[in-house]
MARDOVO-663455 format. One line per field, with one value per residue (C-alpha): residue number from 0; residue in one letter; x, y, z. Coordinates in Angstrom, 2 decimals. Example, Ala and Ser with C-alpha at 12.3 -4.5 7.8 and 13.67 -1.06 7.14 Angstrom:
<rs>
num	c(0 1)
residu	c(a s)
u	c(12.30 13.67)
v	c(-4.50 -1.06)
w	c(7.80 7.14)
</rs>
This chain:
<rs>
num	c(0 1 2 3 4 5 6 7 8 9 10 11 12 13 14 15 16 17 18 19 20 21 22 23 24 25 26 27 28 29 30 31 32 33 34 35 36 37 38 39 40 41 42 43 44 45 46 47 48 49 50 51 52 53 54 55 56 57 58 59 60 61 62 63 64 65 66 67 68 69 70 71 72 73 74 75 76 77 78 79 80 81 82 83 84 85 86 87 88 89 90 91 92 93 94 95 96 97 98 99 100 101 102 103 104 105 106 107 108 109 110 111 112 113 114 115 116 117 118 119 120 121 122 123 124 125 126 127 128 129 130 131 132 133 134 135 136 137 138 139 140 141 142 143 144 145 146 147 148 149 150 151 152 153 154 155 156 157 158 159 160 161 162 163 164 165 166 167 168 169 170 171 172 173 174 175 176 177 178 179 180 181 182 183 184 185 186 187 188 189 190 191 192 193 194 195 196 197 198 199 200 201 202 203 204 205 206 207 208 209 210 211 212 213 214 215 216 217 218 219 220 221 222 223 224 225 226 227 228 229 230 231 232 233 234 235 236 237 238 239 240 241 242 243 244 245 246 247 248 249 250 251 252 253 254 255 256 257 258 259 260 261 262 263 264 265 266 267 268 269 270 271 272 273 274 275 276 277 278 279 280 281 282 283 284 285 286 287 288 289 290 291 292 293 294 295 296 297 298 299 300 301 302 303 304 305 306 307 308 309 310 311 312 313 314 315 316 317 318 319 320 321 322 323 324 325 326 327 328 329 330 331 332 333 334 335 336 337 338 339 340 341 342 343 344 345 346 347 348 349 350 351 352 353 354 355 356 357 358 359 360 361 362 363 364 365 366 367 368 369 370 371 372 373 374 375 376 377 378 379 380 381 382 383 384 385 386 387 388 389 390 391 392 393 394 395 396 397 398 399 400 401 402 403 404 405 406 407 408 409 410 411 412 413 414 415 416 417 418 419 420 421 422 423 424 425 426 427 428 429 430 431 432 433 434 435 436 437 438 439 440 441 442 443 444 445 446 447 448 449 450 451 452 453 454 455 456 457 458 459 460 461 462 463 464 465 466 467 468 469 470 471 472 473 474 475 476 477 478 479 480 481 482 483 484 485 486 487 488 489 490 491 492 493 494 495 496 497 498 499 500 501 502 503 504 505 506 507 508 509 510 511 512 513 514 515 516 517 518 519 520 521 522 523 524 525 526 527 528 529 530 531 532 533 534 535 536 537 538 539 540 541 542 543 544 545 546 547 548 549 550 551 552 553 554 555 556 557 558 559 560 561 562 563 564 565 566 567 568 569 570 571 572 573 574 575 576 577 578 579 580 581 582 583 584 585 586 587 588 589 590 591 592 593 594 595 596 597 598 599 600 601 602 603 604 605 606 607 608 609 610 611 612 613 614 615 616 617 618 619 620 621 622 623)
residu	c(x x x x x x x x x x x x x x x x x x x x x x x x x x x x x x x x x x x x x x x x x x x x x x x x x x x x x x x x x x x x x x x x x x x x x x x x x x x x x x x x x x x x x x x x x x x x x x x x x x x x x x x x x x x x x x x x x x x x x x x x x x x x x x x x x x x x x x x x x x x x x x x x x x x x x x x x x x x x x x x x x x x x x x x x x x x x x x x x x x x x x x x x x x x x x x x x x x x x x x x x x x x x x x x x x x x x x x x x x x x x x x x x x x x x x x x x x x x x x x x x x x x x x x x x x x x x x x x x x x x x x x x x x x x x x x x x x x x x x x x x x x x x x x x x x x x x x x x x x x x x x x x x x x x x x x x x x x x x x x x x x x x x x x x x x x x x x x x x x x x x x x x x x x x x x x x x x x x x x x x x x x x x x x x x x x x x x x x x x x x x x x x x x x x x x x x x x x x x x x x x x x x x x x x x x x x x x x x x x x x x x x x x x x x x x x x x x x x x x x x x x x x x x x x x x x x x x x x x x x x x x x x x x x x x x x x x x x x x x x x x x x x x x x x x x x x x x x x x x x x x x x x x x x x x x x x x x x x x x x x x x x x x x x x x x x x x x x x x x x x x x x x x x x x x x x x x x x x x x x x x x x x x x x x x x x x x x x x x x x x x x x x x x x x x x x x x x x x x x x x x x x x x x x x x x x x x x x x x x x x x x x x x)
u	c(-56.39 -53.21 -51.78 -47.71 -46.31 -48.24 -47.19 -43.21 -43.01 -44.61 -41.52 -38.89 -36.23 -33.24 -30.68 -29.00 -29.85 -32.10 -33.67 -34.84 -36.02 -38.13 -39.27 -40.56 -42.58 -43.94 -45.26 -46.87 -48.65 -49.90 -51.01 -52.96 -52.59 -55.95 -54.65 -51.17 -52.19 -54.54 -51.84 -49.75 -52.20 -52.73 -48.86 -48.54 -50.84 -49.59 -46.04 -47.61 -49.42 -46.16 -44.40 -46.63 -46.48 -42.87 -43.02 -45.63 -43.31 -40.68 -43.14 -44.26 -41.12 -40.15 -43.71 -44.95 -42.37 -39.35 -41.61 -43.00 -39.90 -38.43 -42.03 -42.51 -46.09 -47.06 -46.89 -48.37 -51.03 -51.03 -51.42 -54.19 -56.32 -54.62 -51.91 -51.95 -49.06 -50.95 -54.10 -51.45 -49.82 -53.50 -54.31 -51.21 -51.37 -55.15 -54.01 -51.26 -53.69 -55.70 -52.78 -52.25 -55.78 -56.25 -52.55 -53.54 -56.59 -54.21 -51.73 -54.72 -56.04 -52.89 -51.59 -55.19 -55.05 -51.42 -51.59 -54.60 -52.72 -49.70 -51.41 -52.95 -49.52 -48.68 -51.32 -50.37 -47.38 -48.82 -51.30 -48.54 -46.32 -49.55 -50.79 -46.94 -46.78 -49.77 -48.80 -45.59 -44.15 -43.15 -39.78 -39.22 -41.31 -38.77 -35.54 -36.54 -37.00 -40.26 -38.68 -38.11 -41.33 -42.65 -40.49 -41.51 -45.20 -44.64 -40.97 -40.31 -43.71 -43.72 -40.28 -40.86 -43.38 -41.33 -39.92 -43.31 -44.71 -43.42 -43.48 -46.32 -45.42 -41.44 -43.08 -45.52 -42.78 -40.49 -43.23 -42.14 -38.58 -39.43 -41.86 -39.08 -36.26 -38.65 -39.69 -35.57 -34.78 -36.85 -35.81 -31.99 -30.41 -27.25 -29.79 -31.28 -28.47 -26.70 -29.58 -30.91 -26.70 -28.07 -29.89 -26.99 -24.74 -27.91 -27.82 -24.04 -24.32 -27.30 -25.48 -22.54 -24.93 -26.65 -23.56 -22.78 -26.19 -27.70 -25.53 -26.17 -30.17 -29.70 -27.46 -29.87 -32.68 -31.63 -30.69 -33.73 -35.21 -33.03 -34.38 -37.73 -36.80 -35.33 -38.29 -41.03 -38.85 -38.34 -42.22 -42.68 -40.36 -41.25 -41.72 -38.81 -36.90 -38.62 -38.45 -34.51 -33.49 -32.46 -33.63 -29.75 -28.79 -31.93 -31.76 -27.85 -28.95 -31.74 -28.78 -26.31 -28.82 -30.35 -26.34 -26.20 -29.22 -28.26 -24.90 -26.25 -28.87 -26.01 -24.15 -27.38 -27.49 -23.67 -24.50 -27.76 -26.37 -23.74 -26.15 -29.24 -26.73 -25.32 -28.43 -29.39 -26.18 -26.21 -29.50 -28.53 -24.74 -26.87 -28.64 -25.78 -23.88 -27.46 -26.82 -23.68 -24.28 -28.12 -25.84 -23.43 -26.16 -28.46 -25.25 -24.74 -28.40 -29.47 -31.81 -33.93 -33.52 -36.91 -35.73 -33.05 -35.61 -37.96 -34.86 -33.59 -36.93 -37.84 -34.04 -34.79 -38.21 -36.60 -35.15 -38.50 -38.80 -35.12 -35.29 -38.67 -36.31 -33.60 -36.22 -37.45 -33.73 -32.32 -35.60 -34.95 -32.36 -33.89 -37.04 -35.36 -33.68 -37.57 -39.15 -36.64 -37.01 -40.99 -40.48 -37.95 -40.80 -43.15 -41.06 -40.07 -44.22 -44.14 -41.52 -44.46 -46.54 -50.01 -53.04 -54.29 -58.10 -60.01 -63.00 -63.59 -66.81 -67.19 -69.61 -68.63 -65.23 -62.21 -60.42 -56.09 -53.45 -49.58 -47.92 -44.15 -43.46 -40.56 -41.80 -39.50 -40.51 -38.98 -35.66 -35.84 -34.59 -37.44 -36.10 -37.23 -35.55 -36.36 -37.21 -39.45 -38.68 -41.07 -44.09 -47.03 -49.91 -53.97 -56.49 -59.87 -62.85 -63.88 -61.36 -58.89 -55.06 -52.44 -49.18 -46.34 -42.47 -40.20 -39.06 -37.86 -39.48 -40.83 -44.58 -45.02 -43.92 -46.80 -49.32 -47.89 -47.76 -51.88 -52.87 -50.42 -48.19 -45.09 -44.55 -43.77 -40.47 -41.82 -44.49 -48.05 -50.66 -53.96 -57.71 -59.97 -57.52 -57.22 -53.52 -53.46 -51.65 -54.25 -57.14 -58.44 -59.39 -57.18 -58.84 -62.42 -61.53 -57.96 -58.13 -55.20 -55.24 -51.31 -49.55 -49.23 -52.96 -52.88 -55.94 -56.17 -57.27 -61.30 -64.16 -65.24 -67.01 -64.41 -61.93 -64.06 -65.28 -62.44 -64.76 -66.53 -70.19 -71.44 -74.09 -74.41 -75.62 -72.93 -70.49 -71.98 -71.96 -68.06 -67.72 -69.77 -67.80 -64.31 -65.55 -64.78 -69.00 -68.46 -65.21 -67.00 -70.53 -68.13 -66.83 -69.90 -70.56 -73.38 -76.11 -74.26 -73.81 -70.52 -69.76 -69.52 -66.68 -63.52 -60.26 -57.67 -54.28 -53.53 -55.67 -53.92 -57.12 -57.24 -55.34 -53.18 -56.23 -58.83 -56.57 -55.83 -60.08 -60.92 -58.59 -60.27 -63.40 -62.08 -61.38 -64.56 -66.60 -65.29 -67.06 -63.66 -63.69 -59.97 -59.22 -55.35 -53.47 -50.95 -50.34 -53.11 -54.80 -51.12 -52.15 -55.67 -56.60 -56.35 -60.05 -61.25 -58.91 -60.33 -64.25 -63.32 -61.69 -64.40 -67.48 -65.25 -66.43 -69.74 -72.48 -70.63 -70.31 -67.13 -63.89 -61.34 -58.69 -54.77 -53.48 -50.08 -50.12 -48.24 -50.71 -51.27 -54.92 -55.10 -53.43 -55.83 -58.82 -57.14 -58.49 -54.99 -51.42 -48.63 -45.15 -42.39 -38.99 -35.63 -37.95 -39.41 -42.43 -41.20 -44.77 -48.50 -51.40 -53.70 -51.82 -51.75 -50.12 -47.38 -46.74 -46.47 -44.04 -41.85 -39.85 -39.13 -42.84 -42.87 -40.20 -42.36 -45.94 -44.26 -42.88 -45.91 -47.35 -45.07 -45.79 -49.80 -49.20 -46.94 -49.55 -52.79 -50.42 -49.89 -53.88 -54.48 -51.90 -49.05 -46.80 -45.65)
v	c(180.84 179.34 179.82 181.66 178.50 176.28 179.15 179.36 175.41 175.88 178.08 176.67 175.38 172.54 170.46 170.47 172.82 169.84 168.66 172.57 172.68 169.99 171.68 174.27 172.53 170.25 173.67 174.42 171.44 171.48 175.26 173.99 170.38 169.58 172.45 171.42 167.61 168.35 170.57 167.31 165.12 167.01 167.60 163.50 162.66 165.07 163.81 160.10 161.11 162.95 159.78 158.00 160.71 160.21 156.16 156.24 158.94 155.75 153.33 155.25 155.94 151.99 150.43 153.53 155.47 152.98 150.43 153.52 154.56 150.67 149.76 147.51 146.66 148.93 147.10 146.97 148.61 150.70 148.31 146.84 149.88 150.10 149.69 152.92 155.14 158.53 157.36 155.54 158.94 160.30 157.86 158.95 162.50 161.72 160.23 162.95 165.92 163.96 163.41 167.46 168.70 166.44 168.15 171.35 171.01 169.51 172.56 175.08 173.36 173.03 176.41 177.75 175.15 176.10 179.37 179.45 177.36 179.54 182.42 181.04 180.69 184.00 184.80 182.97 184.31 187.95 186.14 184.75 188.15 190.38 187.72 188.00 191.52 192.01 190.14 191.65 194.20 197.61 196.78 194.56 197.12 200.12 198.16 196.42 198.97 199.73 198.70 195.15 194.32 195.88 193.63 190.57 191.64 192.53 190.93 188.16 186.61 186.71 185.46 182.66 181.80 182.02 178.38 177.20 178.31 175.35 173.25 170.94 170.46 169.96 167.47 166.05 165.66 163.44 160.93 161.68 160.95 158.11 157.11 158.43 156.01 152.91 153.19 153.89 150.82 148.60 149.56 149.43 149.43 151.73 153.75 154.06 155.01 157.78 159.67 159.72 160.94 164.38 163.95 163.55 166.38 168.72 168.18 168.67 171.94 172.67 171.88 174.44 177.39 177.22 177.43 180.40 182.14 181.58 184.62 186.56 186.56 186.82 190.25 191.07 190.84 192.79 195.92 195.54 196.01 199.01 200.94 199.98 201.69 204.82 205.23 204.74 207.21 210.15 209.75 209.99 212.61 214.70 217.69 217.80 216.94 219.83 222.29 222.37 221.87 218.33 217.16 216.39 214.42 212.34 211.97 211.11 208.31 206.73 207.19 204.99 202.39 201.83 201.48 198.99 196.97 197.45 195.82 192.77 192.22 192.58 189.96 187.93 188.08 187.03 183.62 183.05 184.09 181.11 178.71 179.03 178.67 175.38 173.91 174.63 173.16 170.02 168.53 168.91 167.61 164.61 164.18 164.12 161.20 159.55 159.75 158.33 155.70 155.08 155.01 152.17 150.03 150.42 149.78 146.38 145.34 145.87 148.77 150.14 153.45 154.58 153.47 156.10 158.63 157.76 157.83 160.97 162.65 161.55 163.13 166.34 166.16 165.93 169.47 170.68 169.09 169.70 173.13 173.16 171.50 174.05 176.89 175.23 174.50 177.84 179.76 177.89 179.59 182.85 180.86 179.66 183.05 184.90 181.78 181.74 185.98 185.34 182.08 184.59 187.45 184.45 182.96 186.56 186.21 183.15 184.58 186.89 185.84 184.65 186.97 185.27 183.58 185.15 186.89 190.51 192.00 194.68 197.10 200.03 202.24 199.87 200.38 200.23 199.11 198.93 197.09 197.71 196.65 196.95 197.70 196.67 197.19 194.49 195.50 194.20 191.03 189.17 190.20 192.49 195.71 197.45 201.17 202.07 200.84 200.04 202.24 202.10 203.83 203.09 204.62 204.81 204.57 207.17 209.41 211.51 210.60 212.57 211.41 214.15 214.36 215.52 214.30 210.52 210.28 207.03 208.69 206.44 203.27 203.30 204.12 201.11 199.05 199.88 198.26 195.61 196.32 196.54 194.27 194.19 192.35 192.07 193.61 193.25 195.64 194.72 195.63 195.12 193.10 190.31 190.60 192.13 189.19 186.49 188.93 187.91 190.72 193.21 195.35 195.62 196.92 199.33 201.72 203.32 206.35 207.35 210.89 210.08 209.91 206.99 207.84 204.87 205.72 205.50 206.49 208.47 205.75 203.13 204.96 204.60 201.63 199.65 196.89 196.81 196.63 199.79 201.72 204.78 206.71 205.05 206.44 209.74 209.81 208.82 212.11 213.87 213.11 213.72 217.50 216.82 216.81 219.37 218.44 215.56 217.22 219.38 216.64 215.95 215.93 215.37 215.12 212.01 211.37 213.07 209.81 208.32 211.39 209.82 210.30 210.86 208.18 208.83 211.92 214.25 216.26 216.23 218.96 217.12 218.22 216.40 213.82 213.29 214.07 211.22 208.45 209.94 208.93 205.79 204.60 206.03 204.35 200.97 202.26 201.07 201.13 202.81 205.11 205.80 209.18 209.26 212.79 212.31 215.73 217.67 219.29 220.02 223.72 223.97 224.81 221.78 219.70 220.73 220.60 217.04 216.09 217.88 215.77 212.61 212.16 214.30 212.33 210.30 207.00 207.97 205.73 205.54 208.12 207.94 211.42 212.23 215.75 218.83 221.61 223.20 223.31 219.52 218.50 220.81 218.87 215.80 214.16 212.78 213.28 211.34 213.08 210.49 210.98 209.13 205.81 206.04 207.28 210.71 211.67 211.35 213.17 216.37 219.24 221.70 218.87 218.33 222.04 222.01 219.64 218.33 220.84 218.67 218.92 222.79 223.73 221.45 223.03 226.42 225.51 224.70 227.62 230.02 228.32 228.50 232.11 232.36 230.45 232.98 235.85 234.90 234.19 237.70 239.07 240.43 238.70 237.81)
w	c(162.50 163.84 167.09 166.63 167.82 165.11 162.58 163.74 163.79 159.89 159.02 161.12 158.54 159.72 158.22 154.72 151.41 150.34 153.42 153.41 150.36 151.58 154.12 151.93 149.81 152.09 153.85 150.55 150.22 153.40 153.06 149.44 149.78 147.35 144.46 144.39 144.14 141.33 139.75 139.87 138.74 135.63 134.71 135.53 132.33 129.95 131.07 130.10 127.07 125.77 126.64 124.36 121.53 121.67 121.71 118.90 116.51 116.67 115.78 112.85 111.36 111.47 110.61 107.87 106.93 106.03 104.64 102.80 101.08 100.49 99.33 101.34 103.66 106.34 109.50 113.25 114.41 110.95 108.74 110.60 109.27 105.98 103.44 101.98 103.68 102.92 104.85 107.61 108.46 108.17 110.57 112.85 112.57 114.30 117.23 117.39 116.97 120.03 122.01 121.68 122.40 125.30 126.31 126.20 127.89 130.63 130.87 131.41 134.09 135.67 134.80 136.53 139.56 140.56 140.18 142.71 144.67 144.27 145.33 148.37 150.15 149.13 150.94 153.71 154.69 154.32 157.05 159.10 159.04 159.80 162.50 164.60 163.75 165.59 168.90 169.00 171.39 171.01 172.16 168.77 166.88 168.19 167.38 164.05 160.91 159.10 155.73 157.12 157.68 154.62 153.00 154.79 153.75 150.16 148.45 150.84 150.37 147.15 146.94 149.00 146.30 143.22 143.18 143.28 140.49 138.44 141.16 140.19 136.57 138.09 140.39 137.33 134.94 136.78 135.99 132.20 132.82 134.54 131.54 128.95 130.64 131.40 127.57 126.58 129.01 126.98 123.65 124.70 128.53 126.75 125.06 128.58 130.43 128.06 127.67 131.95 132.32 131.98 135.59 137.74 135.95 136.50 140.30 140.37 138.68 141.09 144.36 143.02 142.36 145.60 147.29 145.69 145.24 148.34 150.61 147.73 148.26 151.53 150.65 147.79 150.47 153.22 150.45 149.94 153.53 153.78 150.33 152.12 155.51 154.04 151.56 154.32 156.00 153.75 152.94 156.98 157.85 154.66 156.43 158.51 155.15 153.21 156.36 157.16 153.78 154.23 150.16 149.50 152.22 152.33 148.40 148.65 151.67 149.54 146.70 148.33 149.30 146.00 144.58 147.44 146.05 142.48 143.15 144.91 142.41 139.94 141.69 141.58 138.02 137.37 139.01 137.11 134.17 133.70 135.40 133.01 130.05 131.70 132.38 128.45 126.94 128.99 127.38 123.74 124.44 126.06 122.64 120.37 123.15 122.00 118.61 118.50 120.52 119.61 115.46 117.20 118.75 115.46 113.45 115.28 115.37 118.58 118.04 114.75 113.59 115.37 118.54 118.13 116.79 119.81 121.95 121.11 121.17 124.58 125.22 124.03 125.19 128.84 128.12 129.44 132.90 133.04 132.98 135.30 137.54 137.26 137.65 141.12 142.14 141.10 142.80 145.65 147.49 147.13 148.75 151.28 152.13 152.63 153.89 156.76 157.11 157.21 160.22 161.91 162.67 162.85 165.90 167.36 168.06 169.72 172.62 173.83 176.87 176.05 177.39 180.53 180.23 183.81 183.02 185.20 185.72 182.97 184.88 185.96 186.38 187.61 190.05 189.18 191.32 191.15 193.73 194.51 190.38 188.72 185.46 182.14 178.21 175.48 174.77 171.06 171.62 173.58 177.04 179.67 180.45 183.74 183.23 186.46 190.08 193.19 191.58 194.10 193.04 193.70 191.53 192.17 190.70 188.71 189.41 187.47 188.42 186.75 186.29 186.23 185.53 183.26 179.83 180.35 183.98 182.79 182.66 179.18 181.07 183.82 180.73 178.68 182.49 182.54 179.35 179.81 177.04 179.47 181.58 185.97 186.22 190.39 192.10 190.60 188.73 189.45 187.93 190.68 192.51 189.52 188.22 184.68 183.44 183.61 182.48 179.54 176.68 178.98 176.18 176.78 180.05 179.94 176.46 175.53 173.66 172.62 171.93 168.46 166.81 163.92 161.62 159.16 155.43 155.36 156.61 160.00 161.20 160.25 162.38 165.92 165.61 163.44 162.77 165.72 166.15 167.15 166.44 164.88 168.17 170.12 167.48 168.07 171.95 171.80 168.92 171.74 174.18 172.60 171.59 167.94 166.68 165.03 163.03 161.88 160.78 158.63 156.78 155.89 151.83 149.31 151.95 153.42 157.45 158.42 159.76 156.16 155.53 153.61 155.92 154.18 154.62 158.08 158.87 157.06 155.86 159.90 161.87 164.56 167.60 165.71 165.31 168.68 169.71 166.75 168.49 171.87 170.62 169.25 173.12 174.45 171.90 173.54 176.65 178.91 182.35 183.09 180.17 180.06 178.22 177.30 177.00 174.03 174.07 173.84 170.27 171.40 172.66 176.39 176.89 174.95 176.80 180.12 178.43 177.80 180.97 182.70 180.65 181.30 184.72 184.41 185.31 187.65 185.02 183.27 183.73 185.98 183.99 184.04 182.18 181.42 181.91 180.84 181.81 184.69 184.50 183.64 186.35 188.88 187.21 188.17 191.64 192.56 191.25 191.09 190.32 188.81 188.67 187.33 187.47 190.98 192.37 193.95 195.89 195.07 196.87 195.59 194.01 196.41 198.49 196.27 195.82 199.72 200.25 197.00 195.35 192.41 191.39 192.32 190.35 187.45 188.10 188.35 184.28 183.41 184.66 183.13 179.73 180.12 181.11 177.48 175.48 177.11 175.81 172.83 172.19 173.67 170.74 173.57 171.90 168.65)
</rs>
């Protein structure tokens, strides 16, 4: 797999419509380099061989069928075999029925080739785009929308595919207008040059429409993005929709942005439609400036009447490449416009830092450091924006920290900070005094397991391990261990393993607790060595919260654990807590410490408090 700098240097695009173009296809043959050239190969002979078929329809009609009808001897090649005319166009129609099957045979191997070849850059993009997608932050995820990328995935690969589909026999065939004007050249240089005038007026009427047509893709495309964004939405937010009666407004939203898409494809097809047209009149008003000059030059001598005939043929016949040609050239904006939308997520990849390469001892629970760091998340836009100030915190091994502080403290930051997805702008975080930046697969040491649970569609086991290679017991200790055993052996169906259990697209046969226990398990499975939540047991009963806390650190070989808390009784499990407001680092010490002497983190414990009390009510039926 390529590195995101070898992929955004594939996809970089420079210089003039053409020299783009270029670019393209050179990236295309390069992805599929031994398909496309085959593709070519193929479309080159059956551009010869039609060459020929035309060459050979002129010779017949002035060495079998004039002498035919004036009586006279069949001559050439013909009338080396014979002197009947029947059995001479016998004879013909043989070599043109050969000529033919040997042509068809041609175009399905192309046709098959190509579209292989086709298909793997499709594919490649979808690579590209999933590879960068992948590396980058959640700063660029946050501030770029969900239909965007969808569209980079689905539409703008594909459409950054569309102008190849012709491509080889485009590529093929200019090897038959070559042929077509070598074999016009000889027969007449005026027969020559009228009928190749059709080339040059085609590339003038090119460079006009992708003036035009290319800010129109590049309209058409981002309407597109937005249907994508407010569909992925409404599907997201369905219950919120359904819940305050919000059907109307979301339906007139998705309204107005499918009229916005509607009217730039409309504008899309306005341009087209006079182009196509254009490119379809100019070969026939090329054939009849053949015939009346191909009827001067015969008149005068200098050509016989199946040099016209061949002439006019190979004309006509240029019709097809012609319009290959127009499809490529008229695709090709549009191309261009998703190419350069695929290179710009592919480059937004290459901005991110590369992991560091120093290998840490894996045994046992690590030991986390921050060090006077500034802490900053991407902003979007590739640049660091500092959200937490001088945080100084030490946790040991195998202990419990909890982190504490109201709503926008910056409690996420300092989770994201520990598994290296934000980033100290000064100061250092350490794992066993190596800095987290040069630690190489941060991941096999520092699990994350976030608020929001994502359950992918598929089976129990799929879920903790995502491709990993555990075993089945292993899977099983991590369920234990999470307090969701029994979930799973309920899923269970048909005598199978509950671990074989179908999920359904993003755990919504799951309750949002056994959500958040599954993605538990999912980070113990990995066996880390500093386990970080962030607030990820919030939906989970209080009492199987604590269980788990409690069996975290059991027999003495759990991790090192950084909780977010919001419960009172969490945060008394917790050997050390560290209370965060505005950004800073307010206090840190035990709990009844912190009650003693900060009266920010009072006035929080004693919420908390008052809401446990509310919840144990409600349980006991006081209330409500």
């Amino acid at each position: 797999m390529s590195s995101p700098n070898d992929a955004a240097a594939d996809y970089r695009l420079t210089g003039s419509f053409n020299r783009k173009a270029g670019q393209l296809i050179r990236h295309a043959m390069r992805t599929e380099r031994l398909r496309f050239s085959l593709a070519i190969l193929f479309a080159a002979i059956f551009s010869i061989l039609t060459v020929v078929f035309g060459t050979l329809l002129g010779d017949i009609t002035d060495d079998v069928v004039i002498p035919a009808v004036a009586g006279d001897p069949i001559r050439g090649v013909w009338g080396d075999f014979t002197q009947d005319p029947v059995a001479a166009i016998w004879i013909a129609g043989a070599v043109f029925l050969a000529i033919g099957v040997v042509n068809a045979v041609l175009v399905g191997l192309r046709r098959g080739v190509q579209g292989i070849a086709v298909a793997g850059v499709a594919a490649r993009h979808r690579r590209v785009v999933a590879d960068a997608l992948a590396s980058l932050p959640l700063g660029w995820h946050r501030s770029n929308p969900s239909g965007r990328l969808l569209s980079a995935m689905s539409s703008d690969s594909e459409s950054a595919t569309n102008t190849l589909h012709p491509f080889a026999f485009t590529v093929g065939s200019f090897v038959m207008m070559f042929a077509a004007g070598w074999s016009m050249w000889r027969m007449d240089p005026w027969l020559a040059v009228t009928g190749l005038a059709v080339v040059p007026v085609i590339f003038a009427i090119n460079l006009a429409y992708e003036k035009i047509i290319t800010p129109r893709w590049d309209l058409g495309q981002s309407r597109r993005a937005d249907v994508s964004t407010i569909a992925h939405e409404s599907f997201e937010g369905g219950t919120v929709v359904k819940a305050l009666g919000a059907e109307k407004i979301e339906s007139d939203r998705f309204r107005d942005a499918v009229l916005g898409l509607r009217d730039a494809d409309i504008r899309v097809g306005k341009t087209s439609a006079w182009f196509e047209p254009m490119m379809d009149v100019v070969v026939p008003l090329g054939s009849v400036a053949l015939m009346i000059v191909g009827a001067i030059r015969a008149d005068a001598g200098y050509v016989s009447v199946g040099n016209v005939v061949s002439a006019i043929y190979l004309v006509t016949l240029m019709a097809v490449p012609i319009r290959g040609l127009g499809w490529v050239l008229g695709q090709m904006p549009q191309a261009l416009v998703a190419f350069r939308r695929v290179g710009e997520i592919a480059q937004a990849a290459t901005e991110i830092d590369e992991p560091g390469s120093v290998e840490v001892e894996r045994a046992g629970a690590g030991a986390l450091a921050f060090s006077g760091a500034d802490i900053g998340a991407d902003d979007g836009d590739g640049n660091l924006a500092t959200i937490l100030t001088d945080v100084s915190l030490e946790l040991r091994p195998g202990t419990v920290t909890a982190l504490v502080g109201a709503t926008g403290s910056g409690k996420s930051t300092v989770a994201l900070a520990a598994t290296r997805l934000a980033r100290p702008t000064q100061g250092a975080i350490t794992l066993d005094d190596t800095d987290l930046e040069v630690i190489a697969s941060l991941g096999d040491h520092v699990a994350l397991v976030p608020q929001t649970a994502f359950v992918f569609a598929g089976s129990v086991r799929e879920n903790v391990t995502l491709g990993e290679d555990y075993s089945d017991e292993q899977v099983w200790k991590a369920l234990d261990q999470a307090n969701v055993v029994d979930v799973v052996e309920r899923l269970a169906k048909d005598g199978k393993s509950g671990l074989d259990a179908t999920l359904a697209e993003r755990g919504m046969n799951l309750s949002g607790g056994q959500r958040q226990r599954l993605a538990l398990a999912r980070a113990l499975v990995r066996q880390p060595r500093v386990l970080v939540l962030d607030d990820a047991t919030s939906a989970v009963d209080p009492r199987v919260e604590q269980e788990i806390l409690r069996g975290l650190s059991a027999d003495g070989q759990g991790p090192t654990v950084l909780i977010i808390a919001y419960r009172l009784a969490s945060i008394q499990l917790a050997d050390h807590v560290v209370h965060v407001d505005s950004g800073r680092v307010v206090d840190a010490g035990t709990h009844d410490d912190l009650v003693a002497r900060d009266a920010g983190y009072r006035e929080l414990v004693l919420a908390y408090e008052e809401d446990s009390k509310r919840q144990k009510e409600q349980e006991a039926g006081y209330i409500g």
